[in-house]
C-alpha positions in Angstrom: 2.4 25.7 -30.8 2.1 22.3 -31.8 2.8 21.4 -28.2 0.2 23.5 -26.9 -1.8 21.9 -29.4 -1.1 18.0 -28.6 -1.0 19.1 -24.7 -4.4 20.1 -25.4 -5.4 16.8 -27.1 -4.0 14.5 -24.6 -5.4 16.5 -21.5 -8.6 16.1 -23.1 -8.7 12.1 -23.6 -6.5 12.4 -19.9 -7.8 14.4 -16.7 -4.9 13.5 -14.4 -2.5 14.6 -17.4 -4.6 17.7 -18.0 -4.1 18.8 -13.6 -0.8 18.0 -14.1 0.0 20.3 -16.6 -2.3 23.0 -14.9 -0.2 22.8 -11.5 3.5 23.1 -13.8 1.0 26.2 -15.9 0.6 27.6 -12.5 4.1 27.1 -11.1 5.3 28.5 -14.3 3.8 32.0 -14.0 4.5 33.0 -10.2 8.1 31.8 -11.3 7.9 33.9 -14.8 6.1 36.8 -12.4 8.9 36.6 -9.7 11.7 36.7 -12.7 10.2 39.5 -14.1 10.4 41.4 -10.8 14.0 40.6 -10.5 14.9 41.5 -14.1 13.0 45.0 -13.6 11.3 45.0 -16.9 14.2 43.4 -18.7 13.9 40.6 -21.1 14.2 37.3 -19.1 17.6 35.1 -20.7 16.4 31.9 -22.6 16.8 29.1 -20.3 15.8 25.2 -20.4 11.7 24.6 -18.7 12.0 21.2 -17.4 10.3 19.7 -14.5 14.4 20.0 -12.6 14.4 23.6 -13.6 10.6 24.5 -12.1 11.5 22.7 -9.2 15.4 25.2 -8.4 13.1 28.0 -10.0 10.5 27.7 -7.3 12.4 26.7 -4.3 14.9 29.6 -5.2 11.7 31.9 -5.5 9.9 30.9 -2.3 13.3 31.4 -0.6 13.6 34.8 -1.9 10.3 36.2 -0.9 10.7 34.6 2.4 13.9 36.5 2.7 12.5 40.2 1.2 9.7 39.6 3.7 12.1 39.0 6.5 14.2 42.1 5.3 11.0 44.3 5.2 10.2 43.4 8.6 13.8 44.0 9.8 13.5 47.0 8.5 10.3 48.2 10.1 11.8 47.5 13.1 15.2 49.2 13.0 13.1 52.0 12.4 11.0 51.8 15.3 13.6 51.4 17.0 15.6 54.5 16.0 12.7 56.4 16.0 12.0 56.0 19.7 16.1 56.0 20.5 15.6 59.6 18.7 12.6 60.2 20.8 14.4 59.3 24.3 17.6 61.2 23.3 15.7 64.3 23.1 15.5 64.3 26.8 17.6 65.2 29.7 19.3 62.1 29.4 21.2 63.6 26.2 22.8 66.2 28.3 24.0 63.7 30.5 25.3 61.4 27.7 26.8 64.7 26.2 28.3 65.6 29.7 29.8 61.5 30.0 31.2 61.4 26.5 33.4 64.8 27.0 35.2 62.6 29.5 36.0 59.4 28.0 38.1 58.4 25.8 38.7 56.5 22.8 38.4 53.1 24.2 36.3 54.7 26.8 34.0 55.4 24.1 34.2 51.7 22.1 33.0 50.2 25.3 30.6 52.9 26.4 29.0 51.6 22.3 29.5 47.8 23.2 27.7 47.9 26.1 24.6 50.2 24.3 24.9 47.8 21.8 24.4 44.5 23.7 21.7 46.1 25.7 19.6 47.1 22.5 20.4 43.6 20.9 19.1 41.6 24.2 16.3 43.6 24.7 17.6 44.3 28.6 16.3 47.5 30.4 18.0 50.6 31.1 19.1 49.4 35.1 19.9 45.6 33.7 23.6 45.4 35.2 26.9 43.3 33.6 25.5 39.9 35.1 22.1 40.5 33.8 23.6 41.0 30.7 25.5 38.2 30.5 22.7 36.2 31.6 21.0 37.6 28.6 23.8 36.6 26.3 23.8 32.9 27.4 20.1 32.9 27.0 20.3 34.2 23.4 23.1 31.9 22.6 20.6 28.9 23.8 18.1 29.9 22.0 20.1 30.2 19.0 21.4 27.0 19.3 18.2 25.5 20.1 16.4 27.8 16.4 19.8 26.6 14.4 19.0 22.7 15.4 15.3 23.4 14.9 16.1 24.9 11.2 18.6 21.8 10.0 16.0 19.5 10.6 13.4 21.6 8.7 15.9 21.5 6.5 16.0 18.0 6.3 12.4 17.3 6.2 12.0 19.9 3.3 14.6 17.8 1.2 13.0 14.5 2.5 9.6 16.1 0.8 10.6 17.3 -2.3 12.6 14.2 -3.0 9.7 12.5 -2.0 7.4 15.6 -4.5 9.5 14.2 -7.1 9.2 9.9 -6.6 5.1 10.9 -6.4 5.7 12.9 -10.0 8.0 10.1 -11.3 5.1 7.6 -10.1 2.5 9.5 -11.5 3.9 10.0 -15.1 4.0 5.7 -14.9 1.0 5.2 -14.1 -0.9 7.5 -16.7 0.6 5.1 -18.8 -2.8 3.2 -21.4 -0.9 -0.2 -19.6 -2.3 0.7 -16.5 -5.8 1.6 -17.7 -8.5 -0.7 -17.5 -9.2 -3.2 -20.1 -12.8 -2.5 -22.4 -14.1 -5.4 -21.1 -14.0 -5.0 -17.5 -17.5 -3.3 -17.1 -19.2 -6.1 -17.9 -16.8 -8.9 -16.5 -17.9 -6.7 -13.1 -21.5 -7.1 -13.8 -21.2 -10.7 -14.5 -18.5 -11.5 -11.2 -21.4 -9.6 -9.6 -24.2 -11.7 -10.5 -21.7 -15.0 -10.0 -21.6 -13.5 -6.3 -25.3 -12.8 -5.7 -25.8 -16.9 -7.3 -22.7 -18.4 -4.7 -24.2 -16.2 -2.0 -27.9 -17.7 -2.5 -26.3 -21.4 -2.8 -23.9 -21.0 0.3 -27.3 -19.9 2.1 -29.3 -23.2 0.9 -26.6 -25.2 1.5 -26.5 -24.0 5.4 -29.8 -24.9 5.6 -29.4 -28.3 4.4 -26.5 -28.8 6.6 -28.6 -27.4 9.3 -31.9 -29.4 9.0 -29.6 -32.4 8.4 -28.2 -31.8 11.8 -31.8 -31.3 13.2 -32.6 -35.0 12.5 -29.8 -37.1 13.8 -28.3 -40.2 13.5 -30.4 -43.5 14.3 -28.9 -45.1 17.2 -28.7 -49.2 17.0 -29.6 -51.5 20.0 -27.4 -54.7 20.6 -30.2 -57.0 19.1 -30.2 -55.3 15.9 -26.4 -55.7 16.2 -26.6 -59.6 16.8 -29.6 -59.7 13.9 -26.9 -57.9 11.6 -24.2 -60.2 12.4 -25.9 -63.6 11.5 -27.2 -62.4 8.3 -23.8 -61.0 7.6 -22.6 -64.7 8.3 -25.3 -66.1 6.5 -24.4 -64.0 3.2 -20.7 -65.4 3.8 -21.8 -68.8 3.5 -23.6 -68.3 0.7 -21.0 -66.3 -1.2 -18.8 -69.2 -0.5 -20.7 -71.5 -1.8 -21.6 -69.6 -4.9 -18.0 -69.1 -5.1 -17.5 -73.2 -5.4 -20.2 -73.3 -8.0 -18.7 -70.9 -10.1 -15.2 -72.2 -9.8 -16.6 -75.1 -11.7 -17.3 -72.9 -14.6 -14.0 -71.3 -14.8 -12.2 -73.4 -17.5 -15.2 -72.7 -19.7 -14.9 -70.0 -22.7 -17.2 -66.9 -22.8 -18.4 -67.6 -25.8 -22.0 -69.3 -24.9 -21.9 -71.8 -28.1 -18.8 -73.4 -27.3 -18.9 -73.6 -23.5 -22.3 -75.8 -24.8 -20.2 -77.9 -26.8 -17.5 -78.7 -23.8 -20.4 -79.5 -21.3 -22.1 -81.6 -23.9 -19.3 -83.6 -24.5 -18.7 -84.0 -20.5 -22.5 -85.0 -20.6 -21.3 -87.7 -23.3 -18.1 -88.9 -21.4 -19.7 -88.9 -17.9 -22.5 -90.8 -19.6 -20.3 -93.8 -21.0 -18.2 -93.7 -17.1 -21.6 -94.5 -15.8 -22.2 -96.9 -18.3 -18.9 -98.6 -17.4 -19.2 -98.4 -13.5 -22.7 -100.5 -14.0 -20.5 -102.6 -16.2 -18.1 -103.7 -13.6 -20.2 -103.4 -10.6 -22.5 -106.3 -12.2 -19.4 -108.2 -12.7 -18.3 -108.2 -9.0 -21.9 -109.8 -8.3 -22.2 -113.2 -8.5 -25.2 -114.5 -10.9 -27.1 -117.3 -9.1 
């Protein structure tokens, strides 16, 4: 009972649980109902209920009623058929039969039943002679060969299924499992993916028609005096980055700090002052006074 009872609790927070355990309900009571039958009333022996168990139980039981069919219909016609072999022998024929068996013998008699025999089991007609008989027979074999190759491979296929029955059941029990349910959360990271798409989507879209329009305009195509006009002020700039260049090289030594490269070109002021000084010195001694 307190299976039943957490059966009933899982199948309610679990709907593929809950059809799973409806098929095995199901399964379980045409096997219980075909036990029954075969027990006549009696009380069924305890036995293990597992999903191996269901499975022999209900092979073995779709096999069984496929044979008590097959039997019934067996049956139905073996009495046909003796009902119209009664129905013929109540004709002339008999006599003659009568009159034919009075001569033969015991091996007479064995094959006189052979040959009725074979003609009732091929289905041949009264006049059908020995070669239409063996004809018959080599049919017949044929076609059992041809039913017994055609029932292995059923065979096979059935075992190929129900292995495969049981991989799908084996699967199923996995995947009911909570780590292959959804997380709580992925309702709205949906929405929000889905909003993210609608806003990429409308960008992509603007984007194409800046790309487009870009395209529209095209690119300016220069003549060969522009060229020429580029390429003398390019040289012009070189020159005068060359020349700044010089300037600046001059100003190299001098430290970064504003009040001390003041200091250093004062005192060059100071020393280039008294060189002058000196120069005018000795260029009014080289001149003769008077």
């Amino acid at each position: 009972m307190d299976g039943d009872a957490d059966w009933a609790a899982s199948a309610l927070f679990s709907p593929s649980k809950a059809r799973i355990a409806q098929a095995q309900a199901r399964d379980w009571g045409f096997v219980e109902a075909w036990l029954a039958k075969r027990y006549s009333g009696k009380r069924i022996p305890p036995f293990e209920r597992n999903d191996e168990t269901l499975e022999a139980l209900l092979t073995l039981a779709t096999l069984n009623e496929g044979a008590d069919e097959q039997r019934v219909v067996v049956d139905r016609v073996e009495q046909a058929a003796l009902f119209d072999f009664e129905k013929q022998r109540s004709g002339p024929s008999e006599d003659v039969y009568q009159a034919l068996a009075r001569f033969l013998d015991h091996r007479g008699d064995e094959s006189l039943n052979a040959l009725a025999q074979a003609t009732l089991a091929l289905n041949a007609p009264a006049t059908a002679t020995i070669s239409d008989l063996a004809i018959s027979s080599i049919d017949l074999q044929t076609e059992h060969f041809d039913l017994s190759q055609q029932q292995a491979r059923l065979k096979d296929q059935v075992t190929a299924l129900q292995r495969e029955a049981n991989r799908l059941r084996c699967l199923l029990r996995e995947i009911d499992d909570d780590a292959f349910k959804a997380a709580a959360e992925l309702p709205e990271q949906t929405v929000e993916w889905h909003k993210s798409s609608k806003h990429l989507k409308a960008k992509i879209g603007e984007y194409d028609d800046r790309l487009s329009a870009s395209r529209a305009v095209g690119i300016p195509q220069p003549t060969v005096e522009q060229v020429a006009q580029q390429l003398e002020e390019f040289h012009a700039q070189q020159l005068r980055l060359a020349t700044l260049e010089a300037e600046l090289e001059a100003y190299q030594s001098l430290p970064t700090n504003a009040r001390e490269a003041r200091a250093i070109l004062e005192r060059s002021r100071d020393e280039l002052r008294v060189l002058s000084q000196r120069r005018d010195r000795l260029f009014e001694g080289l001149v003769p006074s008077g």
